[in-house]
Rosetta silent file (secondary structure, phi, psi, omega in degrees, C-alpha in Angstrom):
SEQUENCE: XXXXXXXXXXXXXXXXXXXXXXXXXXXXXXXXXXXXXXXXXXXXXXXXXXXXXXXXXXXXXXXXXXXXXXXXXXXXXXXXXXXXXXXXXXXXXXXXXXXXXXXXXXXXXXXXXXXXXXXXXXXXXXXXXXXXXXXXXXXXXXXXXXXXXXXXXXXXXXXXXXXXXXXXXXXXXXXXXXXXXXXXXXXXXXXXXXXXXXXX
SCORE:     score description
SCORE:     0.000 S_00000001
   1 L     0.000  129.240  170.596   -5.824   56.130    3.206 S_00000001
   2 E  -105.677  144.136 -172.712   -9.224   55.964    4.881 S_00000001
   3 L  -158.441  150.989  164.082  -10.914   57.851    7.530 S_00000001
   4 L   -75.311  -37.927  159.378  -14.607   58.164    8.887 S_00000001
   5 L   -56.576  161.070 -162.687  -14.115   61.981    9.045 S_00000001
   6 L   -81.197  168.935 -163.509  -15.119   64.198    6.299 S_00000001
   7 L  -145.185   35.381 -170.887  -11.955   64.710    3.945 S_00000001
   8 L  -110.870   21.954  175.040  -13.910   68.117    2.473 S_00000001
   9 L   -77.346 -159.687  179.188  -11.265   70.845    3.779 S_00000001
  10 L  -139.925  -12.636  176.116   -9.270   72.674    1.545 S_00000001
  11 H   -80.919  -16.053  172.519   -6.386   72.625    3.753 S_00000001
  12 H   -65.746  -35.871 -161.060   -6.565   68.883    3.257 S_00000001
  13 H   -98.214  -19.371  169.045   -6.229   69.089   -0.897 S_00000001
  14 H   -69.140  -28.321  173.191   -3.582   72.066   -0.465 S_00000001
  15 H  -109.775   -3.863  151.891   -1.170   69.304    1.314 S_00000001
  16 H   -74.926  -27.947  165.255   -1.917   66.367   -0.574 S_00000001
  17 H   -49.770  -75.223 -164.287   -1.219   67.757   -3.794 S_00000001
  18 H   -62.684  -35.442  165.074    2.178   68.568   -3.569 S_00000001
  19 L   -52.071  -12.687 -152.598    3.019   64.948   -2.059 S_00000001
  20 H   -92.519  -46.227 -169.997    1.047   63.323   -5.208 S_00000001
  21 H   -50.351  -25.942 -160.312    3.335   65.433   -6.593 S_00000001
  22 H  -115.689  -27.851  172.433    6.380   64.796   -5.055 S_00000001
  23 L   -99.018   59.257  176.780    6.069   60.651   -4.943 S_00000001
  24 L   -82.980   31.430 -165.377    4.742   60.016   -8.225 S_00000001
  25 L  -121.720   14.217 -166.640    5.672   56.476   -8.376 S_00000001
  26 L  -153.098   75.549  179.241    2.953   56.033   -5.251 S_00000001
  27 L   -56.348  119.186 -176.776   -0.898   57.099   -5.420 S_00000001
  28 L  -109.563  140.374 -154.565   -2.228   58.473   -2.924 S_00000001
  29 L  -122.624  124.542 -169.075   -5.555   58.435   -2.476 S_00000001
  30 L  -140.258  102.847  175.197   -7.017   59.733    0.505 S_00000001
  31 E   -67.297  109.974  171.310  -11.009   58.407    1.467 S_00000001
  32 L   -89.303 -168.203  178.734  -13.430   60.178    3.493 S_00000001
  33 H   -79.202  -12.235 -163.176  -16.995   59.144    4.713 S_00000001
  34 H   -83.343  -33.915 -176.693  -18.448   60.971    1.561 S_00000001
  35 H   -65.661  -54.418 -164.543  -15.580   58.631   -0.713 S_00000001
  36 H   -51.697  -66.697 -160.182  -16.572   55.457    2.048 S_00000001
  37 H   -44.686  -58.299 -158.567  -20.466   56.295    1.148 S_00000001
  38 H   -62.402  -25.629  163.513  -20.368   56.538   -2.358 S_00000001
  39 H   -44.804  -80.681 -173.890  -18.591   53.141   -2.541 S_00000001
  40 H   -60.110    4.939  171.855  -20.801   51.060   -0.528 S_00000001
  41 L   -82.869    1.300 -169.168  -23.996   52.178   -2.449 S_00000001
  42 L  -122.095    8.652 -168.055  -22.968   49.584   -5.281 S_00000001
  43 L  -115.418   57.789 -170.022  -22.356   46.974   -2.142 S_00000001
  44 L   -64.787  -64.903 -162.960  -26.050   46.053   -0.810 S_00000001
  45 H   -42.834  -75.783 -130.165  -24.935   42.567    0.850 S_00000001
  46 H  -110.397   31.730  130.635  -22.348   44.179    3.085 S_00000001
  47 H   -48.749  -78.373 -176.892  -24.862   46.897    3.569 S_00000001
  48 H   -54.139  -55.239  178.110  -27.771   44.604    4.756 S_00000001
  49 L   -43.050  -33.945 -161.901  -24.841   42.750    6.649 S_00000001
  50 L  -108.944  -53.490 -178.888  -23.775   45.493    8.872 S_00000001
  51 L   -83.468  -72.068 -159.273  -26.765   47.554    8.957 S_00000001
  52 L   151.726  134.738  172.252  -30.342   46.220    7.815 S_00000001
  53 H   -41.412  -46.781  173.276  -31.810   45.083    5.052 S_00000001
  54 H   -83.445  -21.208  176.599  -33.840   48.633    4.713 S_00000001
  55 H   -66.249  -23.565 -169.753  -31.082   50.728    5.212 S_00000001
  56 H   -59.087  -48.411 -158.382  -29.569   48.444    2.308 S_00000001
  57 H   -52.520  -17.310 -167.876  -33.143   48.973    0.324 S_00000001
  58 H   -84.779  -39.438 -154.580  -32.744   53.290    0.871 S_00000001
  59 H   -74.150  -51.861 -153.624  -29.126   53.387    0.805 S_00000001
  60 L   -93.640  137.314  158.184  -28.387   50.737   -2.626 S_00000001
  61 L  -101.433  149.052  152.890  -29.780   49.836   -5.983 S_00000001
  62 L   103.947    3.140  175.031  -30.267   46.320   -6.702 S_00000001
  63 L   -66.067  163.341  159.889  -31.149   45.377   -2.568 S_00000001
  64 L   -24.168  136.262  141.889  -33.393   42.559   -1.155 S_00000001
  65 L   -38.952  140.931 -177.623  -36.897   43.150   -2.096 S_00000001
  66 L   -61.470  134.324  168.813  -39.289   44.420    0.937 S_00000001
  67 L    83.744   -7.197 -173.326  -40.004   40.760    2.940 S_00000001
  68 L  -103.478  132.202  168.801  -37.190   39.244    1.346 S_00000001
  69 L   -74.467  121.435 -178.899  -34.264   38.579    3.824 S_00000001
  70 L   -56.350  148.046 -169.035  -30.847   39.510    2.486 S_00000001
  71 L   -66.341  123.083  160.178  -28.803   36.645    1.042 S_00000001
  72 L   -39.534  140.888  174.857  -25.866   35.711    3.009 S_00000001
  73 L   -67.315  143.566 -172.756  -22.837   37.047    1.763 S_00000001
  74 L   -79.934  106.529 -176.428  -20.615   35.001   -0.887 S_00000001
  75 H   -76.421  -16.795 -142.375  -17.585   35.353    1.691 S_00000001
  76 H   -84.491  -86.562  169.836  -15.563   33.489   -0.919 S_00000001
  77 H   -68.496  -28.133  177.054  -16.034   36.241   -3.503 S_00000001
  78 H   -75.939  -25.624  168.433  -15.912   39.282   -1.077 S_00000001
  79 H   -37.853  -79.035 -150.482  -12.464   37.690   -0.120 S_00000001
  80 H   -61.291  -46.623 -157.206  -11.576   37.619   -3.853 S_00000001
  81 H  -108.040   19.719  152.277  -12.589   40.736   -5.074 S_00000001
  82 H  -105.088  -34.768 -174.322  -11.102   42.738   -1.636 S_00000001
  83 H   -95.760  -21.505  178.013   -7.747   41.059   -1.876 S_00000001
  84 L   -91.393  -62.247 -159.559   -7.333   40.224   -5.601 S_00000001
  85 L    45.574  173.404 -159.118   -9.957   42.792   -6.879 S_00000001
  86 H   -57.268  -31.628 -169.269  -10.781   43.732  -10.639 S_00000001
  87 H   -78.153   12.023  161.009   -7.248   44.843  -11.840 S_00000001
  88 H  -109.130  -12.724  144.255   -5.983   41.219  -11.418 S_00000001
  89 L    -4.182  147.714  176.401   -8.232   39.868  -13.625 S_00000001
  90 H   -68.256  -81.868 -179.546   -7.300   37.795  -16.857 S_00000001
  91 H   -37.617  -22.304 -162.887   -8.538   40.292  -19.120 S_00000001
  92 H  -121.695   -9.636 -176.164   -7.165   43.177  -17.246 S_00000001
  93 H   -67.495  -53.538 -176.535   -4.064   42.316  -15.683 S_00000001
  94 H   -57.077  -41.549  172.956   -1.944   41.711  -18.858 S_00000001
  95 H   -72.754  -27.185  178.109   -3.210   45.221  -20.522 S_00000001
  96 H  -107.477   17.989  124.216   -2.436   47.003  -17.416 S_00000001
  97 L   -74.487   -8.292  175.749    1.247   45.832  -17.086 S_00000001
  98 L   -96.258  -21.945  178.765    2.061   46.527  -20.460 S_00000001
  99 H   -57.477  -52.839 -171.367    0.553   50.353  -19.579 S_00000001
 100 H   -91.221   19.284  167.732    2.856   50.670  -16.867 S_00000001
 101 H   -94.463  -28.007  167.208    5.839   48.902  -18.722 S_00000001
 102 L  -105.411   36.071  168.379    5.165   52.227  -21.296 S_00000001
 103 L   -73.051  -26.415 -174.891    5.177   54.573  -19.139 S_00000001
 104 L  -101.130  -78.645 -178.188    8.624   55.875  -19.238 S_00000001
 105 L   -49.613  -56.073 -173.823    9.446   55.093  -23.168 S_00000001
 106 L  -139.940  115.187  176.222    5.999   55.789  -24.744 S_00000001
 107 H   -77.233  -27.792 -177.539    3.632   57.731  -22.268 S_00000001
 108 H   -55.046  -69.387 -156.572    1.138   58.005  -25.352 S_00000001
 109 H   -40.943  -67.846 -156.692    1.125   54.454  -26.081 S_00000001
 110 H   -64.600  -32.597 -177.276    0.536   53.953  -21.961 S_00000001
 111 H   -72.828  -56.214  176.223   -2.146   56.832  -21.312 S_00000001
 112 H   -46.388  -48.676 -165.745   -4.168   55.250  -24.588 S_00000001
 113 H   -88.742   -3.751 -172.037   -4.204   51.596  -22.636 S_00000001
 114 H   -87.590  -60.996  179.141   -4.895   53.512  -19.032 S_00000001
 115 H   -43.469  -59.503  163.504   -7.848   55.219  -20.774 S_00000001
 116 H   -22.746  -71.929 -172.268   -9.289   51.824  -22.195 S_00000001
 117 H   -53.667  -43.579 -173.055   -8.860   50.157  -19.026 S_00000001
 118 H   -38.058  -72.468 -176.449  -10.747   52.825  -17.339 S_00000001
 119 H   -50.411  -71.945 -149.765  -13.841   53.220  -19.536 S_00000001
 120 H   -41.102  -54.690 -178.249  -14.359   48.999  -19.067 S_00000001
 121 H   -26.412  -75.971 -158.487  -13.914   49.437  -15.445 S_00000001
 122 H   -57.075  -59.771 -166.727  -16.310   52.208  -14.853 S_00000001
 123 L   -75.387   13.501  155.217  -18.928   50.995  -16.926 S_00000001
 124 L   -67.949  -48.158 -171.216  -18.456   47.326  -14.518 S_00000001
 125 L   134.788   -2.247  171.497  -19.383   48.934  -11.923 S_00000001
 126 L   -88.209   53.163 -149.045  -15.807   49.810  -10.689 S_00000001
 127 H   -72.634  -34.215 -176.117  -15.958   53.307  -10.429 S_00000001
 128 H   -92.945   14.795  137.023  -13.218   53.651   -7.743 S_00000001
 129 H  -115.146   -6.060 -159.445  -10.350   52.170   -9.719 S_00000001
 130 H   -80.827  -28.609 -153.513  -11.585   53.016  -13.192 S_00000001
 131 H   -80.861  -43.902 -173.678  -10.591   57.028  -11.272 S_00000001
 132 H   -41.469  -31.158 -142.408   -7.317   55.348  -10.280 S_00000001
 133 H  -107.899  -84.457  160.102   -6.670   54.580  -13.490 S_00000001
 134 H   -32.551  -39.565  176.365   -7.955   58.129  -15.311 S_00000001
 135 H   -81.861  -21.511  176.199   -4.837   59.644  -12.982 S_00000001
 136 H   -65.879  -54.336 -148.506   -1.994   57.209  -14.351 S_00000001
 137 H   -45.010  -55.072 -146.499   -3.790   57.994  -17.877 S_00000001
 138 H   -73.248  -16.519 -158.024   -3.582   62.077  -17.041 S_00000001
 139 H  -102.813  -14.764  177.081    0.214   61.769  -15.505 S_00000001
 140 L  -113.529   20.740  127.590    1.321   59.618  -18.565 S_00000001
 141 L   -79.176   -3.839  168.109   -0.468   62.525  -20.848 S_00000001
 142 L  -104.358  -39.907 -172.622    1.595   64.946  -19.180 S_00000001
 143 L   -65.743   -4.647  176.985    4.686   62.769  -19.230 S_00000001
 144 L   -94.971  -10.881 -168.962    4.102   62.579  -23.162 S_00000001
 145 L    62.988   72.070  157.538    3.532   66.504  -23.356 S_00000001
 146 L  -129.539   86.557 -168.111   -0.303   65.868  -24.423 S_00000001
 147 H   -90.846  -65.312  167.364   -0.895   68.993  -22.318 S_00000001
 148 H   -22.513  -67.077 -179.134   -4.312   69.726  -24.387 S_00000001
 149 H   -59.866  -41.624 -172.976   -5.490   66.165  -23.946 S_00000001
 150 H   -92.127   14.826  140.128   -4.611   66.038  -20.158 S_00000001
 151 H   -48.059  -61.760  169.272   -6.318   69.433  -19.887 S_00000001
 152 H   -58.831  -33.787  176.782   -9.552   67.915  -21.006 S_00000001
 153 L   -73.304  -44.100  173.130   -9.058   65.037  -18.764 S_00000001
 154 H   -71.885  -49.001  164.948   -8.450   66.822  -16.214 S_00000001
 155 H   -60.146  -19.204  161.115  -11.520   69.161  -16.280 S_00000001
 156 H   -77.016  -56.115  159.569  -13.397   66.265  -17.032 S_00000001
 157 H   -38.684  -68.152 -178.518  -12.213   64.159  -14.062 S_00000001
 158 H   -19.420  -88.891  169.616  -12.943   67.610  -12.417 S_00000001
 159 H   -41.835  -69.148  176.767  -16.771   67.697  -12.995 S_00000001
 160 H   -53.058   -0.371  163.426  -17.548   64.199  -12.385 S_00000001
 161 H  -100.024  -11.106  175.478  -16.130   64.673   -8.956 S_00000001
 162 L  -105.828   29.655  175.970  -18.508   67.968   -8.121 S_00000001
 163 L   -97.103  -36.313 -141.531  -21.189   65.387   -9.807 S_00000001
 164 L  -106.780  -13.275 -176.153  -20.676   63.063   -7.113 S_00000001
 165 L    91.065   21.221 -172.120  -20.330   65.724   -4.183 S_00000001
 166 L  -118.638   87.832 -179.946  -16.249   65.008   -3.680 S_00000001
 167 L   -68.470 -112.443 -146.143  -15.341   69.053   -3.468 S_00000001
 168 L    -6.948  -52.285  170.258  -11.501   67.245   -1.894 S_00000001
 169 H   -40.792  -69.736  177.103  -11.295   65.663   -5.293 S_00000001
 170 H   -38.244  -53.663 -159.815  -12.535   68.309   -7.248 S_00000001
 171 H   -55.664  -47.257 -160.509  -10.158   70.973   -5.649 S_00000001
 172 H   -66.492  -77.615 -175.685   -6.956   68.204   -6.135 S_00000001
 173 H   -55.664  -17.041 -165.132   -7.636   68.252   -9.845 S_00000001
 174 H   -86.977   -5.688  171.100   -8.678   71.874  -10.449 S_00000001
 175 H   -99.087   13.856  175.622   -4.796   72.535   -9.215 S_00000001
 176 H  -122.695  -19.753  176.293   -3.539   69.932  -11.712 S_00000001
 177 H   -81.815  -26.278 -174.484   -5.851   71.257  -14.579 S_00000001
 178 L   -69.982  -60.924 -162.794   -4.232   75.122  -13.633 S_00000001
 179 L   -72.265   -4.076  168.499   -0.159   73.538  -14.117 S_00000001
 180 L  -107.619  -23.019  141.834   -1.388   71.885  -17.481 S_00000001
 181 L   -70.418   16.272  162.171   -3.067   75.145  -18.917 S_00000001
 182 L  -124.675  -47.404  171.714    0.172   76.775  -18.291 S_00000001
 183 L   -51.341  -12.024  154.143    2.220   74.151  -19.552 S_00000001
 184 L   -86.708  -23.165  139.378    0.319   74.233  -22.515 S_00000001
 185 L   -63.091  -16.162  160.115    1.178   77.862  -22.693 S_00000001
 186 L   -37.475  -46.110 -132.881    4.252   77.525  -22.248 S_00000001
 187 L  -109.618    3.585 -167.806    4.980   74.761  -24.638 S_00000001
 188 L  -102.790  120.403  172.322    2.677   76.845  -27.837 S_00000001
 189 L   -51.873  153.111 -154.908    5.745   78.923  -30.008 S_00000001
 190 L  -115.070  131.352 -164.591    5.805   82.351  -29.052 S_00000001
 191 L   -85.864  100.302  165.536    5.038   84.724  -32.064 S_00000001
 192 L   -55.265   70.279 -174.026    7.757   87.296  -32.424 S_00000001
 193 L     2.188   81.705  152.555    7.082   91.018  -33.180 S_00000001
 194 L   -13.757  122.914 -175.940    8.744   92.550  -35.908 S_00000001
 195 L   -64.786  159.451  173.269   11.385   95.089  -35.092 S_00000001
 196 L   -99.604  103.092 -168.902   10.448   98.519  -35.980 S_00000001
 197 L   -66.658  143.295 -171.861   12.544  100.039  -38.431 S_00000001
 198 L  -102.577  133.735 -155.835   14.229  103.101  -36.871 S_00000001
 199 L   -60.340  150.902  175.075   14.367  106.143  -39.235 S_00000001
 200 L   -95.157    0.000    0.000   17.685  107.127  -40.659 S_00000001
């Protein structure tokens, strides 16, 4: 879901969480202009297209050179990689159907190949599915009871979203990082007391 309005309430991240919660076979995702911005800063061509070449050069790394005109867009490839995009890849398709084919039997196994995919992603330049990706991994470390690990994950996930200026994010995870510190207390054996012998 996309919107030009700001997506930075807190009444927004108090009612998406419990649907992510409540569908978990269906990620929801919900983009604001600060989510739109941060996107399009790795997108100079359809910057330059819509706007101007200098808003591309302020806005973008990697834009037309001052004097240079921007290159027509490869329409070809922006087709392909809005309607296909990276997860349909050769390399990436095959590893990330067998992750969600082990999701249900071995959530480890599946969290391990979500994490993989992730890191390649991110460091592509595909920062906005590599996150997509980091949330199957943390929901199939909680479906494995790796409470610890998706603790870490979560708090990790956390920060790099108050890195980036996405409070809505941030908020969304710091109430999924709270239910995974308690399920890891929960889930730690509970030390019993010793009875007190009572005098005879």
């Amino acid at each position: 879901m996309a919107t030009s309005a700001s997506t930075e309430q807190t009444e927004l991240n108090d009612e998406l969480y419990p649907l992510q919660r409540e569908h978990r076979d269906v990620e929801l995702d919900l983009w604001g202009s600060v989510q739109i911005n941060e996107h399009l800063r790795y997108y100079a061509d359809i910057v330059a297209q819509f706007w101007t070449r200098e808003t591309a050069t302020d806005f973008c790394t990697g834009s037309p050179l001052p004097g240079v005109p921007a290159p027509p867009p490869d329409r070809h490839a922006l087709a392909e990689r809005v309607l296909v995009g990276p997860l349909n890849t050769d390399d990436v398709k095959p590893i990330l159907r067998d992750a969600d084919s082990k999701r249900a039997d071995a959530p480890a196994e599946s969290a391990a190949l979500y994490g993989k995919l992730a890191t390649r992603l991110h460091e592509a330049g595909y920062r906005g599915h590599a996150t997509v990706l980091r949330r199957k991994q943390l929901e199939a470390l909680e479906a494995a009871e790796l409470f610890d690990d998706g603790a870490d994950l979560a708090a990790e996930l956390a920060a790099a979203a108050l890195h980036r200026g996405d409070s809505h994010q941030a908020q969304f995870l710091s109430h999924v990082l709270d239910e995974l510190a308690r399920k890891t207390a929960d889930s730690m054996p509970r030390v019993r007391r010793p009875r007190r012998s009572t005098p005879h």
